[in-house]
N, C-alpha and C positions, 0 to 999 in steps of 0.2 A: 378359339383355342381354349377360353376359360371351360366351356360348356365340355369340349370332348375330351377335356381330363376330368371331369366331375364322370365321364361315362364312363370312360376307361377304371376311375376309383371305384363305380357301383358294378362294373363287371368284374372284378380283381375279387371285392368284397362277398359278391352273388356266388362267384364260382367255390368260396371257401365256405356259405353257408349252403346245406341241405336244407332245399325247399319242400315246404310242407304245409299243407293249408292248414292243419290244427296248431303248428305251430307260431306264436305270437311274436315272437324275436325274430321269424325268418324275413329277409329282404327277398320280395317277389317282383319291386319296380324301383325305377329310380325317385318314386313320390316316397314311397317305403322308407328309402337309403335319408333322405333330405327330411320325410317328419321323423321320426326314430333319431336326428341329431337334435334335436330339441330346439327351442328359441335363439340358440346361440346359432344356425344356422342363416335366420334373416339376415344377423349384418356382415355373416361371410358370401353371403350369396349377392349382397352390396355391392362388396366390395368389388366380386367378383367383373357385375356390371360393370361399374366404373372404370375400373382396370382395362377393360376391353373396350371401350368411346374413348379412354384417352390413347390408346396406341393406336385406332385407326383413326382418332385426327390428327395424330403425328405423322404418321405414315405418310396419310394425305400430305399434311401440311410442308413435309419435309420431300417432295418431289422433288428433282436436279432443278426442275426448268421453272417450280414457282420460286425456286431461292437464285439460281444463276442461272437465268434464259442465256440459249446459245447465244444470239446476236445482239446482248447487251452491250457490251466492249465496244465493238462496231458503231453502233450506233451513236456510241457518247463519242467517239473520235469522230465520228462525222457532224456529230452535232459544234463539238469547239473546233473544227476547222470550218465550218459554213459562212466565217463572218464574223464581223467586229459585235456582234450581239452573239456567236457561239457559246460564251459561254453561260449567259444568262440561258440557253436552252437548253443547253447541256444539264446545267441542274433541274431545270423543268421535267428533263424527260427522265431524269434519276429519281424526282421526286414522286412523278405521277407513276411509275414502273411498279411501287409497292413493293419493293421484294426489300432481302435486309441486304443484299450487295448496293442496290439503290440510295437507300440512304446513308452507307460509306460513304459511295464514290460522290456524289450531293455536297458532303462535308466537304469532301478534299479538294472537290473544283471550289468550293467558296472562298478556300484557305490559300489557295497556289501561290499568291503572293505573298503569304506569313512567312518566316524562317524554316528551317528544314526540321528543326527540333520542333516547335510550335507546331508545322502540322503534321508532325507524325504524333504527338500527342493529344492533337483535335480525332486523328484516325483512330486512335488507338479508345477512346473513350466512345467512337460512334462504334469501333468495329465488337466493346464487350456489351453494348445495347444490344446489337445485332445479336451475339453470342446467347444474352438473355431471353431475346423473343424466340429463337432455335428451341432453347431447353423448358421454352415453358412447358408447366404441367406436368415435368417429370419429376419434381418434387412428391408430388400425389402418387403415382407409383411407387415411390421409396416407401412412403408410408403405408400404402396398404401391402406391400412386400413385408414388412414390420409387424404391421397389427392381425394379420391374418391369423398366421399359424398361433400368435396370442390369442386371439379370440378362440381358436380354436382348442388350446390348452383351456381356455377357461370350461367351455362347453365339456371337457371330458371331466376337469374337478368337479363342477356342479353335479356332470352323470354318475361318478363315483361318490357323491356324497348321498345321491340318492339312492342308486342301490347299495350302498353297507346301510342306508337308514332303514330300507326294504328287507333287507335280509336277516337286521337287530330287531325290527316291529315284527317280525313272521314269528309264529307259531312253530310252523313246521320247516325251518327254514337250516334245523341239525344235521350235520350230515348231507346238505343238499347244496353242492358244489356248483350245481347248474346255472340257479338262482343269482350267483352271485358275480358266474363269468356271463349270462346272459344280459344282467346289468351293465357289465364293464365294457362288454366287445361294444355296445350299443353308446357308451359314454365316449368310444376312442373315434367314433362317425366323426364327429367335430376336429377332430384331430388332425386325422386325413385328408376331410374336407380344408381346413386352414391353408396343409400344405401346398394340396392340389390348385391353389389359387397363387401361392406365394411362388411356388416354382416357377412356371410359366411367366408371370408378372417381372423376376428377375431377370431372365431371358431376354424377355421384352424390353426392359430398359436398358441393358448391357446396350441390346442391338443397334437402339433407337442412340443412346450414345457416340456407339462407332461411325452412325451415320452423322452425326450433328461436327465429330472431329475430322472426318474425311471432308466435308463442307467446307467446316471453319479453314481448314486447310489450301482448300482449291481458293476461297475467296483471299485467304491471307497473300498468296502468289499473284493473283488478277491484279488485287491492289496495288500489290510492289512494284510490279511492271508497269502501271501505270505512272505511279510516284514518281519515277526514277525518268520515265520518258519527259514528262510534263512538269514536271517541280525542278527536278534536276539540271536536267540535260536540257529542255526545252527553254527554261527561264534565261539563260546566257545567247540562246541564239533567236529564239526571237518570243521576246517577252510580253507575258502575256495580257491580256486586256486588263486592266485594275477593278476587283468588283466594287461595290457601291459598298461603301464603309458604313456602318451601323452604328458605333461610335458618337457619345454626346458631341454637339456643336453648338458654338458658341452663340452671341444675340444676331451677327449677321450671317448665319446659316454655315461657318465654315466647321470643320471638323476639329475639333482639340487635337488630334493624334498625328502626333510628327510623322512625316511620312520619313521609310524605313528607307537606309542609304543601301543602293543595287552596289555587290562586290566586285572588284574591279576586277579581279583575276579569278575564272572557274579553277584552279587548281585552290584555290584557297578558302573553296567550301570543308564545310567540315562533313567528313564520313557520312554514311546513310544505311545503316543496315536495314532498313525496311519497317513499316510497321508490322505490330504483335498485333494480331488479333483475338 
């Protein structure tokens, strides 16, 4: 995408200049268009690279089925009904899955017997981890979105400070208007070039965003349903295996931590809006 806006800028550019081999200012290729913007072009043409390796390893990275495989869900329910060990495999197979719904729903089967507040805010801490590894790298698109069309304003002050130096050192330089627009059209290359890198660039991360909130979105619901089945609903009818406490233990091996009193009435849990992802 970076590279066929840079052609579309050197054909935009080609069509307004009259080509002519005597003359020195004419753009005849896109190597023309690229040395004619002077040094300031390396680090927008950087930038340009970069830009383009980080949105196709988002793309990549941000596929439906490497962040929520269809028969994820399935699997973890089959895995905690298999057996008084379900759930220790449950989390096994969340952990080894790799994806970021994985290590959510890992958190929450660990948590099932914490309080309703407790683990929605163990979820809600693994679900903005997950949110993080989604948006990496698009910090760096913001910034070359930024520095581009800057660098590219610099590359035209410097090209105008050279030509009015060219046209005040000339001799013959009275009266000869040419001189001094063949300078300038030649310092505004950086310019367009800047653009032509920053447009696209911003496109691209808008997009890559829409996709990371449509994600975060589908995942924030899987979750819920989950919560609600297994935390909520599940915990009053038949309760579920105790994980292995992590918790300091005392000199003969028992655990400090009071164990947590089961409420005697499911009307008398408190609300559940769902974790925030």
């Amino acid at each position: 995408m970076m590279h066929s806006m840079f052609e579309i800028g050197w054909l935009i550019l080609a069509q307004a200049t009259e080509p002519a081999a005597t003359n020195p200012a004419a753009i005849n290729s896109m190597w023309d268009w690229i040395v004619k913007g002077g040094p300031v072009m390396v680090p927008i043409g950087l930038c340009s690279m970069i830009a383009f390796a980080i949105v196709v390893e988002r793309l990549v990275m941000l596929r439906r089925r490497s962040i929520i495989p269809g028969d994820f869900v399935a699997n973890v329910r089959r895995e905690l009904d298999s057996g008084r060990d379900g759930r220790d495999r449950a989390i096994r197979f969340c952990t080894q899955s790799g994806t970021p719904l994985g290590e959510i729903f890992a958190v929450g089967i660990k948590r099932l017997d914490e309080s309703i507040d407790l683990l929605e805010r163990h979820i809600q801490d693994a679900g903005e981890r997950a949110i993080a590894v989604l948006r990496r790298r698009l910090r760096a698109l913001t910034l070359i979105a930024s520095l581009s069309p800057l660098l590219g304003l610099l590359g035209t002050i410097f090209g105008m400070i050279e030509a009015f130096q060219t046209v005040a050192v000339s001799q013959e330089a009275l009266g000869k208007t040419e001189m001094l627009a063949s300078g300038i059209y030649q310092a505004m290359i950086t310019t367009a070039a800047g653009l032509i890198v920053a447009i696209p660039v911003i496109i691209c991360y808008h997009w890559i965003c829409g996709k990371i909130d449509a994600l975060v979105e589908e995942m924030d619901k899987i979750v819920v349903d989950f919560v609600e089945q297994y935390a909520i609903v599940g915990r009053d009818v038949a309760r579920p295996i105790p994980v292995r406490s992590t918790s300091a233990t005392d000199g003969n091996g028992e655990s400090k931590r009071a164990p947590k009193p089961r409420p005697a009435d499911p009307l008398m849990q408190p609300p559940f809006s769902g974790p925030a992802i």
